[in-house]
C-alpha positions in Angstrom: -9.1 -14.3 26.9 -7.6 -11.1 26.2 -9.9 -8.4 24.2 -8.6 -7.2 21.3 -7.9 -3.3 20.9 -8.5 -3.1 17.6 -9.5 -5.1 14.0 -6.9 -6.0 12.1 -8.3 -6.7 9.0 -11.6 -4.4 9.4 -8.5 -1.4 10.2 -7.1 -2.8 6.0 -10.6 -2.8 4.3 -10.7 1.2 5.9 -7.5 1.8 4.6 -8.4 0.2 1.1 -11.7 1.8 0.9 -10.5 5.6 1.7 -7.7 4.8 -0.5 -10.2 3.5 -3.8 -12.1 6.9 -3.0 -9.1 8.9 -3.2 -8.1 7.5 -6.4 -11.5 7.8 -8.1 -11.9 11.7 -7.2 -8.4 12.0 -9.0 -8.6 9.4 -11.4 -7.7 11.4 -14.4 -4.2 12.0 -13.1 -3.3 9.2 -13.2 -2.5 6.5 -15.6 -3.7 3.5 -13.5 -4.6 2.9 -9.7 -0.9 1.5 -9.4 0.2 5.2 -10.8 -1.6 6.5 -8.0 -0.5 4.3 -5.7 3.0 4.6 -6.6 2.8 8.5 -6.6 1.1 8.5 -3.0 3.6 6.0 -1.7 6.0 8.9 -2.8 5.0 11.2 -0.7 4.4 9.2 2.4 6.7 9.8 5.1 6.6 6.6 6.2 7.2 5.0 2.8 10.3 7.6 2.4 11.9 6.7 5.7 11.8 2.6 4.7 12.8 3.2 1.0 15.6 5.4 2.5 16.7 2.4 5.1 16.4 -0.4 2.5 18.1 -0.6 -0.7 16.7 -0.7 -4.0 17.3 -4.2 -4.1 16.0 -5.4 -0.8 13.1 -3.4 -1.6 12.3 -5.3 -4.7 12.7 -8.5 -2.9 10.5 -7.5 0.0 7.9 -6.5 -3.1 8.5 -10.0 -4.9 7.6 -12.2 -1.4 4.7 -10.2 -1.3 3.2 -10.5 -5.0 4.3 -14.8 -4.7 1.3 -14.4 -1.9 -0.7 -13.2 -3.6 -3.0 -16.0 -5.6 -4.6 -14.8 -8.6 -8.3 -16.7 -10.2 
């Protein structure tokens, strides 16, 4: 069996929880944590080169897929 490099899922909860910390040390920027996450998506230049190779359209279609995953209580 081959060892894994590296934790998927425990390499997301990092990302979450430095994420949650940023946004309560600059809360009252910001309207709601999707604000902030829109506003830091803005300046990523990662986020910037996809929005840039995807349409506006495929984008929101991408972002649709992802929220019918999503299951709610």
């Amino acid at each position: 069996m081959k060892k894994k490099v590296f934790d998927c899922v425990e390499m997301k909860r990092q990302a979450q929880v430095k994420l949650m910390q940023e946004y309560e040390s600059r809360k009252e920027e910001f309207e709601s944590y999707v604000d902030f996450l829109n506003s830091t998506a803005s300046s990523d230049p990662l986020v910037m080169a996809f929005r840039k190779k995807h349409s506006e359209s495929q984008i929101r279609e991408i972002e649709d897929k992802g929220a019918k995953k999503v299951k709610t209580a």
